[in-house]
N, C-alpha and C positions, 0 to 999 in steps of 0.2 A: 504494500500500500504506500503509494507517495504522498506526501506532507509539503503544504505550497507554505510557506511563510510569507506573510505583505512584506514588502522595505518599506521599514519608518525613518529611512533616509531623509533627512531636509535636505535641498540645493543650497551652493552658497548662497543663492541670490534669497532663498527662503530661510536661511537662516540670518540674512542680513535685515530681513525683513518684519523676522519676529523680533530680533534684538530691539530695533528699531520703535516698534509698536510696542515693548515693555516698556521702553525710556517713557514713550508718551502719557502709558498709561500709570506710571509711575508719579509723573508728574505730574498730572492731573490731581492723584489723591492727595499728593502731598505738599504742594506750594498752594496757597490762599489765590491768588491770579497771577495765573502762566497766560502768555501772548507766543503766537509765532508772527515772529521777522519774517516777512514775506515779500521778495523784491518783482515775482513773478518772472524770474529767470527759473529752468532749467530743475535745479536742487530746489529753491523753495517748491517748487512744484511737488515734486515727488514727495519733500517732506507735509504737505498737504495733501497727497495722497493717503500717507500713510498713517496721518491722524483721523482721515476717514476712515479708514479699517480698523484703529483701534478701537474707537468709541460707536461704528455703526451698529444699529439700526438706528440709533442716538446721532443727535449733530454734534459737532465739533464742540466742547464746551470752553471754549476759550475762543478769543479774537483773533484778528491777523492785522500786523503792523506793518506800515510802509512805509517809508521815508524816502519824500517825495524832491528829487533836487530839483525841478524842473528841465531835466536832461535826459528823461528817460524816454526808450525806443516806445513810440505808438504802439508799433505790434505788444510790445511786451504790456502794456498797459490794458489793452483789452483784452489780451489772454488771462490777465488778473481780474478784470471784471465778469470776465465770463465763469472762472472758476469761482467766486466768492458769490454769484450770482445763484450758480447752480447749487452749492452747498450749501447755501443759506445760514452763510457766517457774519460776524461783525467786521467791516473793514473800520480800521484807523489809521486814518492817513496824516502823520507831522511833516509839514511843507517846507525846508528849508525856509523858502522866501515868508514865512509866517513867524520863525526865528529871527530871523534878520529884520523883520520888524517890529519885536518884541524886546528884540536888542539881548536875545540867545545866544546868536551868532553874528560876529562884527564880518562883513564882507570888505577886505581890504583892496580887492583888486586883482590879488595873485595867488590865494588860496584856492584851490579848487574846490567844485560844490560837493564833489567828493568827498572830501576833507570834513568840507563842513557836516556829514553826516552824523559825527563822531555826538558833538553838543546836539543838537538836535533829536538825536536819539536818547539819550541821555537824559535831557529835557521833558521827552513824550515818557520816558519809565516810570520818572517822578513825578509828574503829572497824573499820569493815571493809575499809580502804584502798582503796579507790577511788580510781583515778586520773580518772576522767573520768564525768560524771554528765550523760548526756542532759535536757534540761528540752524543755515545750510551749513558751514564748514564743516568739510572733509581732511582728514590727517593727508594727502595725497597730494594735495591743491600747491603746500606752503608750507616753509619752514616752520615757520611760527606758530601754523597749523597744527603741525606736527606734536605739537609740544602739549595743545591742551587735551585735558581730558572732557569725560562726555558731560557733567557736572563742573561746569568752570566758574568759581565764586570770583564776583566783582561785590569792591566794599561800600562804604556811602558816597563814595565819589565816582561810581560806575568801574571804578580801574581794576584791570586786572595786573597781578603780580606771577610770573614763571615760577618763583620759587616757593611759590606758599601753595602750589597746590596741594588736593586732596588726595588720598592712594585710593585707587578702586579696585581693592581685589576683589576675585570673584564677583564683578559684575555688582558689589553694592555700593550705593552710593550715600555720601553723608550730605544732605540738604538744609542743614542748620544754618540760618542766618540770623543774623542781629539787625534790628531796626535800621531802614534804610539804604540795608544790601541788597542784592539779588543774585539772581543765579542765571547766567548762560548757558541755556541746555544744547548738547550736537547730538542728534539722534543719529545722526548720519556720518558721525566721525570716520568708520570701519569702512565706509564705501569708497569705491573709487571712482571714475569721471567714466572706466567703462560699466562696471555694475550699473552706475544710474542710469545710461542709454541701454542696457540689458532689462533693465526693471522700465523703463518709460513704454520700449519696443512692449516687453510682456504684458503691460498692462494699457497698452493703448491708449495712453496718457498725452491729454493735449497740451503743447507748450508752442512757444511765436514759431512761426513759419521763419525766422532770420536764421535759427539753426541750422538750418539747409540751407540747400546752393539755392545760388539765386542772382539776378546781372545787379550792378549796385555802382555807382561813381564813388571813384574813391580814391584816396590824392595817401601819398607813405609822408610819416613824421615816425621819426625814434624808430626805425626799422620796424612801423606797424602801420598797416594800411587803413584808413581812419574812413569814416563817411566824412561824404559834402554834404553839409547841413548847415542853416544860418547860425546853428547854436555852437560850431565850432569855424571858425573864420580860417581862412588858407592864411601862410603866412609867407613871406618873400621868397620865392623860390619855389615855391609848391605847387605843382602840376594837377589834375582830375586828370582822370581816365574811367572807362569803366570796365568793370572787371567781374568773372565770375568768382561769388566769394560765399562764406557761409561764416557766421559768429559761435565761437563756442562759449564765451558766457554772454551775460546781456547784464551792464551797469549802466554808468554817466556815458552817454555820448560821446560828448566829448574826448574823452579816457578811455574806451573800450574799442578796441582794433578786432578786425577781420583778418579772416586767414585763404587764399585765394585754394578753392577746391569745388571740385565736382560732385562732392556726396548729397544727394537727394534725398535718399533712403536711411533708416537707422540701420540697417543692414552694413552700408555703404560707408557713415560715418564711425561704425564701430571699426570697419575694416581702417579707416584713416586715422583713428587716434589709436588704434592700437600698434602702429609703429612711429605715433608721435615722439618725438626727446623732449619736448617741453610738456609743462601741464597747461591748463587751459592758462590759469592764472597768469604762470612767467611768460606766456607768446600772447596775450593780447590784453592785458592790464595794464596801464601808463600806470597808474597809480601806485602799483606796487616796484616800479621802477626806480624811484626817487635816489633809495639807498637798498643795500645788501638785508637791511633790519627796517625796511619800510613798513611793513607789514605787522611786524613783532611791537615797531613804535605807535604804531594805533593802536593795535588792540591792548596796550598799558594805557592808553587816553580813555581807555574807552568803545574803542569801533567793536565793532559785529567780533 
């Protein structure tokens, strides 16, 4: 007589997935109001997918937060209204230019609005007290990625410190805060830039159409190929052309470079980044270009 045994095997992509959906659900019971960071690029996508799985047939019980430079890709701004439309979540939107004239944010000239996200977000926590603020970072993305863990405490001044973290062995995490702190949650620290196009393909997940190829004017600064757009001005020497291109993340305009490629399909672009040498981050983010510790120096201010 033969004897069939099921495999209770998970996939990585399924074991990425339930880690994922514990953090959420984890944080739900235990911080007084959790928000997710939600930029409508790519990762916050998928991590709104996956706070839909946690909590369904139930809706999301926490908000979604954005911060708004005024430089963000249109596509990527209605793919955020269609998703928060369809789930029937709270959006909160803090405007940079709503900072800046509340006198949050001093707009000097030569700061980027990038930049300024740091106060502004910062601003919207305490404002509406939030204890615990979901972000997309991935350990894959960034050095300074790298470093946090999935529970990342910032003190009363939003800042986070490398050295003080917490130890999470075994997957548990300590969430004790004192008045004024909060918590940075990464559900998504474990994954990488191809699991998430693995997990978008398998779950049919809708994100901007600028992900894929597509014709697009486009002038090179800082060996990155930038849009023509009023909200980023040519500068002496700068040429338009147009060119077949596709975004692999979606920030400030301004700051966020294309990568000239053919991939249509998630089929197409897995096969492209999977013998990428850069991460998305280091080949199309100005912003994290500044310095070596560009990256590391925001997130002690305060950034995402």
């Amino acid at each position: 007589m033969t004897t069939t045994h099921a495999d209770y095997r998970l996939s990585q992509l399924d074991q990425l997935e339930a880690e994922s959906i514990h953090i959420f659900r984890e944080v739900a019971a235990e911080f007084e109001k959790p928000v997710l960071m939600f930029s409508g690029g790519k990762d916050s996508i998928v991590m709104l997918r996956l706070a839909e799985k946690a909590f369904y047939p139930a809706k999301i019980p926490f908000p979604v937060l954005q911060i708004d430079t005024g430089l963000d890709f249109p596509e990527v701004l209605d793919t955020r209204d269609n998703w928060v439309g369809r789930l029937g979540v709270k959006l909160v939107v803090a405007s940079i230019d709503d900072a800046i004239a509340q006198g949050v944010v001093i707009d000097d000239g030569k700061t980027s609005r990038n930049r300024m996200q740091t106060a502004t977000l910062l601003n919207a926590i305490e404002e509406n007290g939030f204890t615990a603020a979901f972000g997309g970072g991935r350990r894959d993305e960034e050095k300074a990625r790298a470093k946090e863990r999935v529970y990342s405490h910032r003190d009363e001044f939003g800042q986070w410190d490398p050295k003080m973290q917490r130890p999470e062995l075994w997957s548990l995490y300590n969430g004790r805060i004192h008045a004024g702190e909060h918590m940075r949650i990464f559900p998504i620290s474990n994954w990488t830039e191809l699991d998430i196009w693995d997990y978008i393909g398998r779950e049919g997940i809708e994100i901007p159409d600028i992900y894929f190829s597509h014709q697009r004017r486009v002038f090179e600064r800082d060996g990155m190929l930038m849009s023509e757009t009023p909200l980023n001005p040519l500068r002496a020497g700068e040429t338009v052309e147009e060119r077949t291109v596709r975004f692999r993340t979606c920030g400030d305009i301004s700051l966020t470079g294309c990568v000239e490629s053919t991939a249509s399909t998630i089929p197409e672009i897995i096969a492209e980044i999977s013998i990428a040498k850069l991460t998305e981050r280091g080949a199309t983010r100005g912003d994290d270009r500044f310095s070596e510790a560009a990256m590391e120096d925001r997130k002690k201010e305060g950034y995402f």
